[in-house]
Each structure stands twice: as C-alpha cells, then as structure tokens.
Short mmCIF file of the C-alpha atoms (twelve columns), coordinates in Angstrom:
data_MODEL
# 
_entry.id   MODEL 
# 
loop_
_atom_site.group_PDB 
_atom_site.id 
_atom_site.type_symbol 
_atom_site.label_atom_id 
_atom_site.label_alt_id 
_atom_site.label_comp_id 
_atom_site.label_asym_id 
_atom_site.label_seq_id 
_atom_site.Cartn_x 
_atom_site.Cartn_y 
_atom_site.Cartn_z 
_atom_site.pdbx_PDB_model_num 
ATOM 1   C CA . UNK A 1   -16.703 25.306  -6.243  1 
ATOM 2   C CA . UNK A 2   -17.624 26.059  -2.931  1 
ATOM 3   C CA . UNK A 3   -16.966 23.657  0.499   1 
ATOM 4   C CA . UNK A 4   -18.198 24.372  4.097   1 
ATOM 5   C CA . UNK A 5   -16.767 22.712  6.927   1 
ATOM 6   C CA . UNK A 6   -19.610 23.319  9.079   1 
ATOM 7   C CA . UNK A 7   -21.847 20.142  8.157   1 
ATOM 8   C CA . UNK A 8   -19.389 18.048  9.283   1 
ATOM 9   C CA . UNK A 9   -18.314 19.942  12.089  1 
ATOM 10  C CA . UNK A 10  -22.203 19.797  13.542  1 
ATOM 11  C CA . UNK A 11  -21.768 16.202  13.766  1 
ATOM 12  C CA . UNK A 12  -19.131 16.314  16.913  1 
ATOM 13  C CA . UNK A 13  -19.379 16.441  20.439  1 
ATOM 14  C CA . UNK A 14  -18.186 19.772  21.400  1 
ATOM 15  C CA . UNK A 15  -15.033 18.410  22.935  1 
ATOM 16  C CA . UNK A 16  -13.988 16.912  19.258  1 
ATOM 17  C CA . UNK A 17  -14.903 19.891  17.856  1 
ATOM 18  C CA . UNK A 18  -12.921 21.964  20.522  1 
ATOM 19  C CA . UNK A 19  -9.742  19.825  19.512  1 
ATOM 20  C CA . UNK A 20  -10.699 19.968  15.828  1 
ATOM 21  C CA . UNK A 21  -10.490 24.187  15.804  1 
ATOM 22  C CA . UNK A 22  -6.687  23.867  17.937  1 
ATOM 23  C CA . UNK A 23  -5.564  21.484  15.887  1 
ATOM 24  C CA . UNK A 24  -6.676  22.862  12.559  1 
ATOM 25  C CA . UNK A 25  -5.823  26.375  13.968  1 
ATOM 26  C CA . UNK A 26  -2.279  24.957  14.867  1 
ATOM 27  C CA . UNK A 27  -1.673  23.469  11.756  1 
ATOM 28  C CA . UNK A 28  -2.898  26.215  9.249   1 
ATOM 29  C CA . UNK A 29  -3.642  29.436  10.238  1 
ATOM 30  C CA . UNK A 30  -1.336  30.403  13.401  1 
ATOM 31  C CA . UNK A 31  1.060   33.062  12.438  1 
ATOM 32  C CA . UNK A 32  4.256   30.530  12.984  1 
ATOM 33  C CA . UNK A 33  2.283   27.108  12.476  1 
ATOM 34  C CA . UNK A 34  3.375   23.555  13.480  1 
ATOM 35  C CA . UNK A 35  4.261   20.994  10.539  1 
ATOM 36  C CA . UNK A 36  2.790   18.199  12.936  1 
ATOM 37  C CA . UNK A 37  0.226   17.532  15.779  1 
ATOM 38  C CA . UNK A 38  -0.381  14.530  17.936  1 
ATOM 39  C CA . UNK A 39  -3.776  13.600  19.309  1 
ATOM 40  C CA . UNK A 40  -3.376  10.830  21.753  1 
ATOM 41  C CA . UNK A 41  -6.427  10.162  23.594  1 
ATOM 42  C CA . UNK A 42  -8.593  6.815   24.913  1 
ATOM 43  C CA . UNK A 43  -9.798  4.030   22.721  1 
ATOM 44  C CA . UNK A 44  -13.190 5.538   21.939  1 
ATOM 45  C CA . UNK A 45  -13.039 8.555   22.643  1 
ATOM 46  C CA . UNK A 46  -13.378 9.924   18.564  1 
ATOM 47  C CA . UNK A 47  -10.218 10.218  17.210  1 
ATOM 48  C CA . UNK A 48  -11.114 9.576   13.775  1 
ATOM 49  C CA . UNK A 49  -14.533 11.945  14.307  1 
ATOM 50  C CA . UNK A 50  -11.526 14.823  15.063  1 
ATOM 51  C CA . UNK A 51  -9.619  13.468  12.122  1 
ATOM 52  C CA . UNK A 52  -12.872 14.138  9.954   1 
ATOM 53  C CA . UNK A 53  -13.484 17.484  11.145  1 
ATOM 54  C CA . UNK A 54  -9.651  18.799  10.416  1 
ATOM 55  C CA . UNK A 55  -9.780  17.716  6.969   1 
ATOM 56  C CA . UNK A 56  -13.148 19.256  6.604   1 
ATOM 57  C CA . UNK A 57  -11.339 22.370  7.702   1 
ATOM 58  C CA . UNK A 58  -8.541  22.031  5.459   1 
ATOM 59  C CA . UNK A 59  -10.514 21.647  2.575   1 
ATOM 60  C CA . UNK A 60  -12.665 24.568  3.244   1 
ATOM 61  C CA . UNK A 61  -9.319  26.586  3.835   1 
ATOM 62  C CA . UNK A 62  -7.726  25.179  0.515   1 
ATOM 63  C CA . UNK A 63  -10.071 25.372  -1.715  1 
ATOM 64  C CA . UNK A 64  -9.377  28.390  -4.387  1 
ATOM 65  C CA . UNK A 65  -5.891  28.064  -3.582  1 
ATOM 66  C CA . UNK A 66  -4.175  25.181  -4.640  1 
ATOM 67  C CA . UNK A 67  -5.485  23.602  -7.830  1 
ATOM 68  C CA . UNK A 68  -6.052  19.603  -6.496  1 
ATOM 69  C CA . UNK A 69  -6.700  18.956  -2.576  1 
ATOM 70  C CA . UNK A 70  -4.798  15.765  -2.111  1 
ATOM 71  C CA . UNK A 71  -5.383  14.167  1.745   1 
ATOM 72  C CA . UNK A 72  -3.582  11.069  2.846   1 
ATOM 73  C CA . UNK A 73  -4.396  8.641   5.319   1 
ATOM 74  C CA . UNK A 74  -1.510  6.169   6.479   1 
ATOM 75  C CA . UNK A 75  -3.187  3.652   9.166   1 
ATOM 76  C CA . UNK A 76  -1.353  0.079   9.946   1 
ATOM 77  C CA . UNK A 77  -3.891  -2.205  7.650   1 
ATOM 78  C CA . UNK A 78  -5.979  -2.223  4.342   1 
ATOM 79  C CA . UNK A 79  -8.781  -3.417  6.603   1 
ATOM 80  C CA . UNK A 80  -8.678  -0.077  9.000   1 
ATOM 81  C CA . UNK A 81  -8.470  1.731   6.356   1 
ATOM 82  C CA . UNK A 82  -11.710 0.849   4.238   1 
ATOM 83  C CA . UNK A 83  -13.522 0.492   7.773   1 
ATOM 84  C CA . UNK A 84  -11.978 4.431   8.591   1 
ATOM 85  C CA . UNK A 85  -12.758 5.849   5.147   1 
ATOM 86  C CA . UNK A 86  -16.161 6.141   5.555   1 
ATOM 87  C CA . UNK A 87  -16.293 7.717   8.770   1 
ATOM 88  C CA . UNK A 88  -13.508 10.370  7.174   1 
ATOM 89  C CA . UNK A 89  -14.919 10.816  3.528   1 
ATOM 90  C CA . UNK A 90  -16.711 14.356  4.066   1 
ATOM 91  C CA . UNK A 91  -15.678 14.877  -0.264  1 
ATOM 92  C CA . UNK A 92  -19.308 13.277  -0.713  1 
ATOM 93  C CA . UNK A 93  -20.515 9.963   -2.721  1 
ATOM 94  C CA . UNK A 94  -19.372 12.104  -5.851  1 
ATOM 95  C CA . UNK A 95  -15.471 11.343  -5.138  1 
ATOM 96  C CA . UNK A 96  -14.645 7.614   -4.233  1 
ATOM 97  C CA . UNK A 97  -11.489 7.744   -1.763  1 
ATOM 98  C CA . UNK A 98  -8.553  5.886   -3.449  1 
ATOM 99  C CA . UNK A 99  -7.366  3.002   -1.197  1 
ATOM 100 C CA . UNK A 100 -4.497  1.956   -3.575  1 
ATOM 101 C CA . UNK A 101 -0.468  1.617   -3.735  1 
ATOM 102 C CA . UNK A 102 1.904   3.924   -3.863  1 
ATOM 103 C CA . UNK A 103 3.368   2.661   -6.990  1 
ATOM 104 C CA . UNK A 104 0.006   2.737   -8.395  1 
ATOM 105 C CA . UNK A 105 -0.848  6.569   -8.204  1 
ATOM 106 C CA . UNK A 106 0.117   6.698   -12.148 1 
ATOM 107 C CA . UNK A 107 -3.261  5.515   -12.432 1 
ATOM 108 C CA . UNK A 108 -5.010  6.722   -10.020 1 
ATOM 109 C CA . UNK A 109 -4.198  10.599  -10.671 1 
ATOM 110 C CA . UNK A 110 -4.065  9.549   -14.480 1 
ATOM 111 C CA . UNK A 111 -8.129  9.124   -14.077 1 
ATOM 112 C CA . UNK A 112 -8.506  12.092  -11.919 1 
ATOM 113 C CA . UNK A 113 -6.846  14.481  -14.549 1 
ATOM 114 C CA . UNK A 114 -9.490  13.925  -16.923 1 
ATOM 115 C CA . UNK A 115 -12.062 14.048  -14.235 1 
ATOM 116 C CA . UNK A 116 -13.225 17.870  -13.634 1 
ATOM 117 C CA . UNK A 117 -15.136 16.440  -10.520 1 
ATOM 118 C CA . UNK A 118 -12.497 15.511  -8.702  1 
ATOM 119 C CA . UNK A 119 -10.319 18.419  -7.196  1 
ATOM 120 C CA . UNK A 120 -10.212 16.696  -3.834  1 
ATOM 121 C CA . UNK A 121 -8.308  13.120  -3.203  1 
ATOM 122 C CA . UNK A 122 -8.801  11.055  -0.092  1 
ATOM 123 C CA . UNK A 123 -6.015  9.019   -0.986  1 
ATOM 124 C CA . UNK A 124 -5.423  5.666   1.749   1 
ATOM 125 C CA . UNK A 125 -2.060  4.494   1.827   1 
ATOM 126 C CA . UNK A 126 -0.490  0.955   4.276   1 
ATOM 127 C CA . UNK A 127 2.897   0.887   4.953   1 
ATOM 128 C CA . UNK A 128 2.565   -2.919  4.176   1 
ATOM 129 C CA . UNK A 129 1.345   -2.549  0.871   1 
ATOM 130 C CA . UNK A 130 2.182   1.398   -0.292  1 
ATOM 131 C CA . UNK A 131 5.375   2.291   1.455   1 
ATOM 132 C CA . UNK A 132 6.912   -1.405  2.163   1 
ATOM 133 C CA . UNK A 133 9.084   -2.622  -1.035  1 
ATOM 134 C CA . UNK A 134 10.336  -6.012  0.466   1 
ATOM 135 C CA . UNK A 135 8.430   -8.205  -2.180  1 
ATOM 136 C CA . UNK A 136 10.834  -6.896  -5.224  1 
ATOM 137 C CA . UNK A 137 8.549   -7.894  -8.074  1 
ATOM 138 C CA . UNK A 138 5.734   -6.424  -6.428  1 
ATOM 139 C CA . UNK A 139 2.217   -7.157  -8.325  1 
ATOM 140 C CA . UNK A 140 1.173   -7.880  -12.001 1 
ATOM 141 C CA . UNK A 141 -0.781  -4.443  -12.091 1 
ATOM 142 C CA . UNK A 142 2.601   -2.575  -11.076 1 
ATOM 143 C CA . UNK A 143 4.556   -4.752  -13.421 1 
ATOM 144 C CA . UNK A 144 2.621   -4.032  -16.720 1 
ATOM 145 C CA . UNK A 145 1.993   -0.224  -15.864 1 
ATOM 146 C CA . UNK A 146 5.882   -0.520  -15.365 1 
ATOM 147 C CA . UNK A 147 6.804   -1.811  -18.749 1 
ATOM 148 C CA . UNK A 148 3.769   0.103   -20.516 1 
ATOM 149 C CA . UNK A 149 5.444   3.590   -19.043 1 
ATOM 150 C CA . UNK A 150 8.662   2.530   -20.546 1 
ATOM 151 C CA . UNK A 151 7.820   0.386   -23.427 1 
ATOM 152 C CA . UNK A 152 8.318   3.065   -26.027 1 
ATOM 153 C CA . UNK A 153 12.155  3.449   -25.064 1 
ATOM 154 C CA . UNK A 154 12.862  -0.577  -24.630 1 
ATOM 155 C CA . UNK A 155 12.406  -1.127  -28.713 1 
ATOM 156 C CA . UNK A 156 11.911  -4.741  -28.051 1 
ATOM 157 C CA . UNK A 157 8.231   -6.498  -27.765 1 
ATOM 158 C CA . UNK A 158 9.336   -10.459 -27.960 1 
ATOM 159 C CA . UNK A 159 9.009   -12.709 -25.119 1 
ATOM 160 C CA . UNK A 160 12.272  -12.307 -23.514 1 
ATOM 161 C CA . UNK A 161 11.264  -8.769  -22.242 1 
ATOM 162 C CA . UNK A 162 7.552   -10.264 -21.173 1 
ATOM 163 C CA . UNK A 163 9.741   -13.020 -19.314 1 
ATOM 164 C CA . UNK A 164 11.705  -9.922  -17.390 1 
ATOM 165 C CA . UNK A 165 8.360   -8.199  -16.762 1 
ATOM 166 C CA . UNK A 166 5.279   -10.824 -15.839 1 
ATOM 167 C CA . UNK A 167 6.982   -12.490 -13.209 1 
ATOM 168 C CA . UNK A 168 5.443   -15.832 -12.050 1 
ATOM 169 C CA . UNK A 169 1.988   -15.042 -14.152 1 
ATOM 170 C CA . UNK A 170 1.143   -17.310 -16.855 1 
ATOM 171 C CA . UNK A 171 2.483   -15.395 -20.029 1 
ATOM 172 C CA . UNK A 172 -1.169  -15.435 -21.582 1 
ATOM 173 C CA . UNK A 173 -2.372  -13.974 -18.046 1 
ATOM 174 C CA . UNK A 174 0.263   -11.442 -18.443 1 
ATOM 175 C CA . UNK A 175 -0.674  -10.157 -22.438 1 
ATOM 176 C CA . UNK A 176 -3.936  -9.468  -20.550 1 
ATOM 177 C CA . UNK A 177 -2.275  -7.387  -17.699 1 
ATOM 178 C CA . UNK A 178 -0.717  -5.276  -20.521 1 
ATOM 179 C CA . UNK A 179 -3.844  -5.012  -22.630 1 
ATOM 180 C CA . UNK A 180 -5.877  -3.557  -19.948 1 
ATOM 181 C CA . UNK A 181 -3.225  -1.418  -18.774 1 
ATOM 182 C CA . UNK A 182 -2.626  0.077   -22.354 1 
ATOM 183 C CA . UNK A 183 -6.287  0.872   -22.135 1 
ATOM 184 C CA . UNK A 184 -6.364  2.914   -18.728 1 
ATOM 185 C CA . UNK A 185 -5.731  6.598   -18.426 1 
ATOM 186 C CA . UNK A 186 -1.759  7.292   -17.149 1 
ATOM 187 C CA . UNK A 187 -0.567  10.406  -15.848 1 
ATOM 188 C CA . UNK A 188 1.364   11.861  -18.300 1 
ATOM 189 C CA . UNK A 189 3.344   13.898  -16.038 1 
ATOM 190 C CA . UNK A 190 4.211   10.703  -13.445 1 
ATOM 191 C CA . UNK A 191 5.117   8.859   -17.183 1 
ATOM 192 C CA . UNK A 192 7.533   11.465  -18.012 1 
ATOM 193 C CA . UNK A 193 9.421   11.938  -14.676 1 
ATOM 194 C CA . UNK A 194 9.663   7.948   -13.865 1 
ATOM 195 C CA . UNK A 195 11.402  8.380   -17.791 1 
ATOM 196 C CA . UNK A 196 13.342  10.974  -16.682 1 
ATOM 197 C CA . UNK A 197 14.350  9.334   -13.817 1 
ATOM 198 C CA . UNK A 198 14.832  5.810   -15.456 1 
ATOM 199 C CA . UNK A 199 18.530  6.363   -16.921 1 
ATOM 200 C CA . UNK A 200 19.497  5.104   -20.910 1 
ATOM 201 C CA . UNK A 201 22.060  2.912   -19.019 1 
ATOM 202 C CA . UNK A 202 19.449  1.268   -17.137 1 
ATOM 203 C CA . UNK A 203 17.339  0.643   -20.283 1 
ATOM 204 C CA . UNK A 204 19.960  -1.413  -21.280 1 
ATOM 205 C CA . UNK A 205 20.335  -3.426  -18.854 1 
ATOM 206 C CA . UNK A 206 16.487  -4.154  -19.436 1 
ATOM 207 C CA . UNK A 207 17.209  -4.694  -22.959 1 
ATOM 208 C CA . UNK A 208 20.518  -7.015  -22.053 1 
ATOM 209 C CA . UNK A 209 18.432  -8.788  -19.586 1 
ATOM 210 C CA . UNK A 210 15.652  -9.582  -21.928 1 
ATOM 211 C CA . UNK A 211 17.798  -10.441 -24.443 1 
ATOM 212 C CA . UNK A 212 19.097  -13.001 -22.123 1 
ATOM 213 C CA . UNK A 213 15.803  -14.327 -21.773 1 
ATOM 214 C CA . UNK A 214 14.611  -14.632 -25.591 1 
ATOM 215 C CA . UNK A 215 17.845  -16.746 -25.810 1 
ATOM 216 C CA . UNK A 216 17.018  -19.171 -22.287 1 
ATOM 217 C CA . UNK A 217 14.420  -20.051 -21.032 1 
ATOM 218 C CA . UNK A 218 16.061  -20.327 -17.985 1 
ATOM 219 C CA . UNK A 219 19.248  -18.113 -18.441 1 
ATOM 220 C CA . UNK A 220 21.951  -17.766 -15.959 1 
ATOM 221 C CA . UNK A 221 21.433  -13.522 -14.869 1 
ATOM 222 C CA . UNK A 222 24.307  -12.048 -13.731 1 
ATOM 223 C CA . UNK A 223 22.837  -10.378 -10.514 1 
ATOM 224 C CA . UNK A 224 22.701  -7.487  -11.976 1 
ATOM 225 C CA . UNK A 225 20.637  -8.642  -14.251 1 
ATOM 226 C CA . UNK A 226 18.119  -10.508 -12.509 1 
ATOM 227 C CA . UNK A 227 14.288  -9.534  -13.034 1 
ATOM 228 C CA . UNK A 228 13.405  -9.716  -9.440  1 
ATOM 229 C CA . UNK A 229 16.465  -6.794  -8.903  1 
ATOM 230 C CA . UNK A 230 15.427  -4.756  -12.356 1 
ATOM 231 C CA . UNK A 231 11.570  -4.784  -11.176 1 
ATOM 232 C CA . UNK A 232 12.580  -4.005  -7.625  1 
ATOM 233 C CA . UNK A 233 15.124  -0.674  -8.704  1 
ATOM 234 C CA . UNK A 234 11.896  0.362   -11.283 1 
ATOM 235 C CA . UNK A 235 9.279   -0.315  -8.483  1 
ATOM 236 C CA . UNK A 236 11.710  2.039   -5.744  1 
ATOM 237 C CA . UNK A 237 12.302  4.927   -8.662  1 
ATOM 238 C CA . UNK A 238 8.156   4.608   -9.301  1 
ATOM 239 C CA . UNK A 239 7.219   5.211   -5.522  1 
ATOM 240 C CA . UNK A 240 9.957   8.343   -5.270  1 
ATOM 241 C CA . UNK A 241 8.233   9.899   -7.996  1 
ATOM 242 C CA . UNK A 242 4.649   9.133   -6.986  1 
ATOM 243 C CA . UNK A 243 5.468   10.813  -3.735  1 
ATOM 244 C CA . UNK A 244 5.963   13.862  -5.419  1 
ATOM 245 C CA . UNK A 245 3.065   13.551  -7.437  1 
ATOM 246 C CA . UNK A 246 0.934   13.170  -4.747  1 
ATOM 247 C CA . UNK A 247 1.654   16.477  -3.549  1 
ATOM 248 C CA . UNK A 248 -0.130  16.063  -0.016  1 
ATOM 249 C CA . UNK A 249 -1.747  19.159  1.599   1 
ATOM 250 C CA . UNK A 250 -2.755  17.432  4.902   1 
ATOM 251 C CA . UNK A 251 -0.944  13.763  6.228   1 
ATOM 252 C CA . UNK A 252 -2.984  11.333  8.627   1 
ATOM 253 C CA . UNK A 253 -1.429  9.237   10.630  1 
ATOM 254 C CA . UNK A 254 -3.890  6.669   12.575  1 
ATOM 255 C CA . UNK A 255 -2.471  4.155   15.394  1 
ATOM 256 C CA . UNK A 256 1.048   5.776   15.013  1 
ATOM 257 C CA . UNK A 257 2.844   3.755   17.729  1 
ATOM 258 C CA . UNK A 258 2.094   0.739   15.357  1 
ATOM 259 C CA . UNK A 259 4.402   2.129   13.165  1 
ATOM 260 C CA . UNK A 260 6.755   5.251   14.219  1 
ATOM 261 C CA . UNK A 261 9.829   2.801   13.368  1 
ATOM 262 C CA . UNK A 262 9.098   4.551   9.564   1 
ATOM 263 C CA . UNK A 263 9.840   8.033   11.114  1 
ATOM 264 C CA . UNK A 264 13.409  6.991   12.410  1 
ATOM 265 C CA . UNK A 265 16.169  9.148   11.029  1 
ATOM 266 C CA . UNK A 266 19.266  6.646   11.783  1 
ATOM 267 C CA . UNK A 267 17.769  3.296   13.109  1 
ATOM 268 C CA . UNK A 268 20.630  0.912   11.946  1 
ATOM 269 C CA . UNK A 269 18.537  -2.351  12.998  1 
ATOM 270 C CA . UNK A 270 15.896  -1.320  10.551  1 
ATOM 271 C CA . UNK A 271 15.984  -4.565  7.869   1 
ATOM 272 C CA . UNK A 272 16.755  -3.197  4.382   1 
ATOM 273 C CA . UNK A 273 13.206  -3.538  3.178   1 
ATOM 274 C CA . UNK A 274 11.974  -1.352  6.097   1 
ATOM 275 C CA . UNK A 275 14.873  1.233   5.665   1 
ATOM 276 C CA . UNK A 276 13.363  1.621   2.084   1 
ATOM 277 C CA . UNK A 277 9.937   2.163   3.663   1 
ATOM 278 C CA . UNK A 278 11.628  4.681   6.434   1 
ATOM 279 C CA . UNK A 279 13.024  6.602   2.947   1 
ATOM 280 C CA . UNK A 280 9.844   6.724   1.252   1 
ATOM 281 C CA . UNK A 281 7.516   7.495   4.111   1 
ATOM 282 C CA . UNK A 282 10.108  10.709  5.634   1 
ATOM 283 C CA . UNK A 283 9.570   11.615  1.675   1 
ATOM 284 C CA . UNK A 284 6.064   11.671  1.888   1 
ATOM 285 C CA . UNK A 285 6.213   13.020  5.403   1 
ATOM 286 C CA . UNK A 286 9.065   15.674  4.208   1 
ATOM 287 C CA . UNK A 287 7.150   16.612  1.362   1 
ATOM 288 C CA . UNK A 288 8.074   20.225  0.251   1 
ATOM 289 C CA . UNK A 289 6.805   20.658  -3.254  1 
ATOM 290 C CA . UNK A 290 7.001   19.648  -7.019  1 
ATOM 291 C CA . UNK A 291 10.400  19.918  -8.484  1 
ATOM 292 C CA . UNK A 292 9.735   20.051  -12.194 1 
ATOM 293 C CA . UNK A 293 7.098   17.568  -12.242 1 
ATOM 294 C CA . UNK A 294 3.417   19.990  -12.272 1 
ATOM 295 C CA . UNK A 295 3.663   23.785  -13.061 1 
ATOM 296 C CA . UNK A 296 1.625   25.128  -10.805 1 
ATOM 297 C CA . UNK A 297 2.581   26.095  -7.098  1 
ATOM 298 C CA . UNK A 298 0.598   23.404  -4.982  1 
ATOM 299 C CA . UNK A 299 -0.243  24.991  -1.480  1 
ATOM 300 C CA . UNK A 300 1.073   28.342  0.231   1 
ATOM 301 C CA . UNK A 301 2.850   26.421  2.652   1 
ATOM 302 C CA . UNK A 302 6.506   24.568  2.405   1 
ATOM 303 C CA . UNK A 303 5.789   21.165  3.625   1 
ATOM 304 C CA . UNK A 304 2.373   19.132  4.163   1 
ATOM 305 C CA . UNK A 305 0.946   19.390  7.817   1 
ATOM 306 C CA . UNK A 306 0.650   15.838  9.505   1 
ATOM 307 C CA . UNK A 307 -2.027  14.703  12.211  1 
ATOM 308 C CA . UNK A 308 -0.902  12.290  14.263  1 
ATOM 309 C CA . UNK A 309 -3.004  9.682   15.740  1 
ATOM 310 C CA . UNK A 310 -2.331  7.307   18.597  1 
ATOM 311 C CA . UNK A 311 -3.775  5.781   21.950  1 
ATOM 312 C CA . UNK A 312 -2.992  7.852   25.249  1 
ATOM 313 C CA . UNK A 313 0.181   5.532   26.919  1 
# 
C-alpha cells in the first residue's frame, strides 16, 4: 500500500505548510530528533490544518515500516473531537477514526485485526472520558467486556457475580450487555495481557465477592470487597494495558493549556482521580514500546513523537 502526503499538503496556505515540513522534519527525520513540539499560534490561524498535514507526513514516512500506523488525538471534549476529526482524517472514508475509551481499545483493535483495510488508526481519546478513572464502575460496555475477558478463569456464572459486574443496570439489561459483547471481535492479545496482569489472588476476591452476593442481596462488603473498588482496580489494570496496545507512532495534543495538569510529574494537589489520569496519560505520552504484548518491533524510534497544540499566551 502506497500513501502520499502531498494531497493533503496542497490544501495549506504556504505558511501551514512551512510549519508542517519543521515540525514533521523536527519530529522524524533530523539526525537527533525532538520527542515533542509545540505550535502555539492565534485562534484561527490553522492549527488543526498543520496538525493534518504532519500526520499526513508521518504516515507517508511510516508506512512499510511499522506494521499498524496508530495516531492519537487527545483534545479537552468528545464534542472537539468529532468536530476536529474530520478536518484531520486524511486515512480516507475507507477507515472510520475511532472516537472511543481507553478501556475500550479491546474492541476497537479486536475489529481492526481482522480488518486487512485498516493499517492506519486515527484513534480520539478525552481525558474526561479515556484517561479520567474517577467514576470507578465506569460504563456497562466496559463492565461486560470486563467480565467476558475474564469469565473463563472466574468458574462461576450465577447472579452473585452479575450483581459484582452490571452495576446499577437492570440485571435483564445487563444479560444483554454480555450477549452482545460475547458476540464482538476482542483482541486476543489485550485479553491475554489484562489476564496476565489480573493476579489468581485477585480472582478470588471476585469469586469471594460474588459469592457474597449470591448469598445477599444486599451483603455487607468488606471494602475490599466492594464492586465499585473490584471494577475500579480491573478498569485501572485495563487502561495500563490498552496503552501499550495502542502503540502510538504520532501523539496530538489540541488546546493543551486546558489540560497540561496531566503532564505534571509531582503535583501533590492533583485529586486522586486526576493523579490516575496524570499516570495513564505520561504512559501514553512515555510510550516506548510493547513489552511482551505484539511480536513485532512497532516503529524505529524509542518513544512516540507528540504535537502540541495551544493558543499563543
């Protein structure tokens, strides 16, 4: 499969296109390359048209050499982000750009392995919704992927462990949730590391807890115990392991002063839920390549290259 850049470049005013060729140059092809890049310019000015144009470049410089492009795109709201997609989807109508959670990327990528049209991934992440893990039971779709990932090992099927899992849903609602998600592709390799990274120990605690609940309807958890802090452990150990399935080759970052407080090394006023955010989003950030999880070496470099978006002070 072949890419050129060029169609997309032709669409810029020259002075996008003269930042486009720095940037990319600076992030890619310099002999001692940056790791990240901040355009700060005027509201208007096109800094989503230069956003388009580097990750035209990047895909016409890694295609052939990595075997899946994967591009992110972090902006401050679901609603930017399906308003910005369009204007940055240069992978065609052929490849729908995934505007999804974190936690969800089992999925996702599950559907993309068996697609041989897909080797590129615009992927649009929030930290409100991808990176943010302050509601701990998080959504029925991540609860019954969840349990359908680890349902082999539990051994139990009664309705103390659907009492653990569904949360506030309806428990008809929720032998839906599971139905459909036993019928969607999941990545196999995502399936076995969350395993892998979901101890025996901690299986029995699901198994305890749902035991618990077969027995009372309304049991008294020890904290330990308690659904809400099961799901919310699972949901953290998911979202570490989906960052390194992503496997970024090029991070966007758009309106980056509405959120740099994720970038913070040792920011002791962060709330715990946003310190958990701050872990997962230097991960992403961080990334520097699979570690057992995919075979094959991912891109020639050691961590993804970030653009960074933001209004001129």
């Amino acid at each position: 499969m072949t890419y050129r850049a060029e169609e997309h470049l032709e669409l810029l005013k020259p002075f996008q296109r003269a930042t486009v060729e720095y940037v990319f140059r600076r992030l890619f092809t310099d002999v001692a390359p940056t790791r990240q890049f901040l355009v700060a310019d005027e509201v208007g000015l096109g800094k989503t048209m230069v956003a388009r144009g580097v990750i035209a470049k990047a895909i016409e410089e890694l295609m052939g050499k990595v075997d899946r492009i994967d591009v992110v795109y972090i902006c401050s709201s679901q609603a930017i982000a399906e308003q910005n997609l369009k204007s940055l989807n240069v992978i065609g109508s052929a490849t729908k750009p995934l505007n999804t959670r974190l936690t969800l990327l089992p999925l996702e990528i599950g559907q993309a392995e068996g697609t041989a049209s897909r080797p590129i991934n615009l992927i649009s992440l929030t930290p409100g919704t991808a990176l943010d893990l302050k509601s701990s039971l998080g959504t029925s779709k991540e609860r019954a992927l969840i349990y359908e990932m680890l349902r082999p090992r539990l051994g139990i099927r009664h309705r103390g462990v659907r009492r653990v899992f569904r949360g506030r849903v309806a428990d008809a609602n929720w032998i839906g949730w599971t139905d459909w998600i036993r019928s969607q592709p999941i990545s196999p390799d995502i399936a076995k590391a969350f395993n892998a990274a979901v101890g025996d120990d901690f299986v029995r605690r699901i198994q305890e807890a749902s035991e618990l609940a077969r027995a009372n309807k309304s049991p008294d958890y020890p904290p330990e115990l308690r659904p809400s802090a099961i799901i919310g452990e699972l949901r953290r150990v998911l979202a570490r392991i989906c960052v390194d399935a992503l496997s970024p080759d090029l991070i966007i970052l758009d309106e980056f002063q509405r959120f740099s407080e994720l970038l913070h090394e040792h920011d002791e006023e962060l709330s715990p839920e946003k310190a958990a955010a701050a872990e997962l989003a230097r991960a992403l950030f961080s990334y520097s390549g699979p570690d057992g999880l995919c075979t094959a070496v991912r891109k020639p470099s050691s961590e993804a290259p970030a653009l960074v978006l933001a209004r001129a002070a």
